[in-house]
VORO-863189 format. One record per residue (C-alpha): x, y, z; residue number from 1. Coordinates in steps of 0.05 Angstrom, whole numbers, plus 5000, padded with zeros to 4 digits. Example, Ala and Ser with C-alpha at 12.3 -4.5 7.8 and 13.67 -1.06 7.14 Angstrom:
<rs>
{east=5246&north=4910&up=5156&num=1}
{east=5273&north=4979&up=5143&num=2}
</rs>
This chain:
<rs>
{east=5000&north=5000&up=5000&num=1}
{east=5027&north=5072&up=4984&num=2}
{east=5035&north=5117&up=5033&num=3}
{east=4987&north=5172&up=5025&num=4}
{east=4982&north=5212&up=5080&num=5}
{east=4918&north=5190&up=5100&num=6}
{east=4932&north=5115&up=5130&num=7}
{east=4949&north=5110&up=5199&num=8}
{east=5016&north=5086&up=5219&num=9}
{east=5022&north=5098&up=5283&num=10}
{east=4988&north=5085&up=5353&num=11}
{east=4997&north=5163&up=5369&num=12}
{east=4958&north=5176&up=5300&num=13}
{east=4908&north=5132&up=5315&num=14}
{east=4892&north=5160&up=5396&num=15}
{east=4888&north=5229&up=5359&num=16}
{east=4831&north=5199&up=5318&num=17}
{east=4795&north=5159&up=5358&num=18}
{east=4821&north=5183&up=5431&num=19}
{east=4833&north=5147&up=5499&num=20}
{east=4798&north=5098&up=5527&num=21}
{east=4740&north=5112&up=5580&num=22}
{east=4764&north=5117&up=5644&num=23}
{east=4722&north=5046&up=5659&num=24}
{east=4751&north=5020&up=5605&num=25}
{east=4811&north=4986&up=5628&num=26}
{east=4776&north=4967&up=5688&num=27}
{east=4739&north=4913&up=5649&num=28}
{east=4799&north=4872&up=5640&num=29}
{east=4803&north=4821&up=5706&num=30}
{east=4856&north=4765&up=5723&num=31}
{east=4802&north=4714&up=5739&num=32}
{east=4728&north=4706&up=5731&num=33}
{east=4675&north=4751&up=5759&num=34}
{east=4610&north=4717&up=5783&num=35}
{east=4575&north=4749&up=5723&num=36}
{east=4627&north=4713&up=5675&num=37}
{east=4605&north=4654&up=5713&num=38}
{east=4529&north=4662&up=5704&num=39}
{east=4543&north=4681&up=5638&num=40}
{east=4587&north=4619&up=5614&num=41}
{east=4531&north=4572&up=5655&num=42}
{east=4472&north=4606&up=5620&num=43}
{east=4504&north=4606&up=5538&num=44}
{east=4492&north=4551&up=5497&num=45}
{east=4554&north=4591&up=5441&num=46}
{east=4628&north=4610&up=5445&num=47}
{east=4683&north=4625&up=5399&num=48}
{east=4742&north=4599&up=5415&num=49}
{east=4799&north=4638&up=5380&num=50}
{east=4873&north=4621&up=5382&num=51}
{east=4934&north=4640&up=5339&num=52}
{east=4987&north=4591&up=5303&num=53}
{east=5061&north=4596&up=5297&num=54}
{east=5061&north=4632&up=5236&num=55}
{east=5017&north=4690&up=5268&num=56}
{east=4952&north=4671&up=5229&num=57}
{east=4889&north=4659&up=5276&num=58}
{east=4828&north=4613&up=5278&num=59}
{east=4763&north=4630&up=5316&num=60}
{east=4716&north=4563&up=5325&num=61}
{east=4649&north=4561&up=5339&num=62}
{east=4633&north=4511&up=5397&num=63}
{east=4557&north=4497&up=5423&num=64}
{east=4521&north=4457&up=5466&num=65}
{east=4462&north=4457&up=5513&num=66}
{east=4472&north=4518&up=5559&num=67}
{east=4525&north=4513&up=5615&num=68}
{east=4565&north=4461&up=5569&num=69}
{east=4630&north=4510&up=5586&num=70}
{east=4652&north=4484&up=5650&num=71}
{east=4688&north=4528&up=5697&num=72}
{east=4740&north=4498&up=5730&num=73}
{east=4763&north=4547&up=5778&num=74}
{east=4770&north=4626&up=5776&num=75}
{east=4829&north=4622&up=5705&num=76}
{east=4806&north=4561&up=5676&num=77}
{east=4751&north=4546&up=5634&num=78}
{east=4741&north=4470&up=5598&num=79}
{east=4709&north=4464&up=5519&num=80}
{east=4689&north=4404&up=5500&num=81}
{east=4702&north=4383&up=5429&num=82}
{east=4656&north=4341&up=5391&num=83}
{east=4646&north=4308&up=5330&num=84}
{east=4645&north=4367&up=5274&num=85}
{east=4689&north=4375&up=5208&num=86}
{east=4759&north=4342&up=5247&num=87}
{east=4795&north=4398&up=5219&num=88}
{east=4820&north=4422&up=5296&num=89}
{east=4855&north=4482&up=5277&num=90}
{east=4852&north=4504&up=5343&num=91}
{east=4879&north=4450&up=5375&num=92}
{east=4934&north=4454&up=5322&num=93}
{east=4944&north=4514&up=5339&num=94}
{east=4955&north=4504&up=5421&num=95}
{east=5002&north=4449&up=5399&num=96}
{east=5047&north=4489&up=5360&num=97}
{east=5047&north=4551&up=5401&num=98}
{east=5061&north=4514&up=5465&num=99}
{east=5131&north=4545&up=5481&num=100}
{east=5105&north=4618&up=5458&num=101}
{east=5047&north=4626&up=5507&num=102}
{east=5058&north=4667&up=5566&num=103}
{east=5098&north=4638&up=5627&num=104}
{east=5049&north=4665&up=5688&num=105}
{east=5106&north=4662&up=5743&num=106}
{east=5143&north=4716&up=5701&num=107}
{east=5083&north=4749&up=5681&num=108}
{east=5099&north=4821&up=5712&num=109}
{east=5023&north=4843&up=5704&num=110}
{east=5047&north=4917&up=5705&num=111}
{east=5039&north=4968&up=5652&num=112}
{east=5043&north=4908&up=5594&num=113}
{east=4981&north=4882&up=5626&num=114}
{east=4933&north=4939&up=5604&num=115}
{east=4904&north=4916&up=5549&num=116}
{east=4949&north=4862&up=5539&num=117}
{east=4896&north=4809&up=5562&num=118}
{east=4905&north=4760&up=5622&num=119}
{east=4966&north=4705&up=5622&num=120}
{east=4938&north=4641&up=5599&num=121}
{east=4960&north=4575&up=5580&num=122}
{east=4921&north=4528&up=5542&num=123}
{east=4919&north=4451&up=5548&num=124}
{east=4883&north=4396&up=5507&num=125}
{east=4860&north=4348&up=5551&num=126}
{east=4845&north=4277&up=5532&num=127}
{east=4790&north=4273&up=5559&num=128}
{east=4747&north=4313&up=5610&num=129}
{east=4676&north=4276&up=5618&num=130}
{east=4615&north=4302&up=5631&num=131}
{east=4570&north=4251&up=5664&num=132}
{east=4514&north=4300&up=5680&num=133}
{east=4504&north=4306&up=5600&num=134}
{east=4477&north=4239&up=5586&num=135}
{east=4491&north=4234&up=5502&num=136}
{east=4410&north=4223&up=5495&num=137}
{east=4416&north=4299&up=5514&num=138}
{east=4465&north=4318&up=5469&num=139}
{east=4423&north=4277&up=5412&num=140}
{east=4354&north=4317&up=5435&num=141}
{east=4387&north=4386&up=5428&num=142}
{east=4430&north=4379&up=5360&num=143}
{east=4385&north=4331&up=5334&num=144}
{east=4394&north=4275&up=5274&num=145}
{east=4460&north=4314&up=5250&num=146}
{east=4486&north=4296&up=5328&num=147}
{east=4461&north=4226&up=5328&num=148}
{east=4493&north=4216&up=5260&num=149}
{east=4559&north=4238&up=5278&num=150}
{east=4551&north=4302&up=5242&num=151}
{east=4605&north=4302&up=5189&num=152}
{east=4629&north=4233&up=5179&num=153}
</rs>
């Protein structure tokens, strides 16, 4: 792209456009879940769960299930099940490959690099996490025939 004059190239050029944040801006940003994030995750039957690979590209995944089927682990850790969709796991891929890059929370120094930077997480595939209050009959009611049938086999 040329450089006309009008493109922003800079973080100063774009706070004199679009200015600083609200004061309660920044305060949105937590190290750990609130009870609403809770009530939230219990209550939502959709997520996306975005990640980024080695190479810098990203993938954002839809996952659904019958309300509540994120499980909250404790106040940093959340569990998403997989199921059977397209088997492309480009997610997954990418928590595999990006497994020495993510951020080491014991030298995390959470001070001026954490505004805005997002909280220190590390992602983990489990093999398997079951859910024996979510009977597969239940699973099978709410996606219906494409669930029963293995959706994309």
């Amino acid at each position: 792209m040329q450089d006309r004059g009008d493109v922003v190239t800079s973080e100063a050029e774009l706070r004199a456009l679009v200015g600083q944040p609200a004061p309660v801006a920044p305060a949105k940003q937590r190290d750990r879940l609130h009870g609403l994030d809770r009530a939230w995750l219990a209550a939502s039957p959709f997520c996306l769960l975005a990640t980024a690979g080695a190479d810098g590209r990203c993938d954002v995944s839809p996952k659904g299930d019958p309300p509540g089927f994120v499980r909250v682990l404790d106040d940093r850790t959340v569990a998403v099940p997989e199921r059977p969709g397209n088997r492309r796991v480009d997610g997954f891929l990418d928590v595999l490959a990006m497994r020495s890059e993510l951020w080491d929370t014991a030298t995390w120094d959470g001070g001026e690099r954490a505004v805005g930077a997002g909280v220190p997480s590390r992602a983990h595939l489990a093999k398997a996490l079951e859910r024996p209050d979510t009977p597969l009959e239940e699973l099978q009611r709410y996606h219906g025939s494409r669930y029963a049938d293995g959706l994309y086999r």
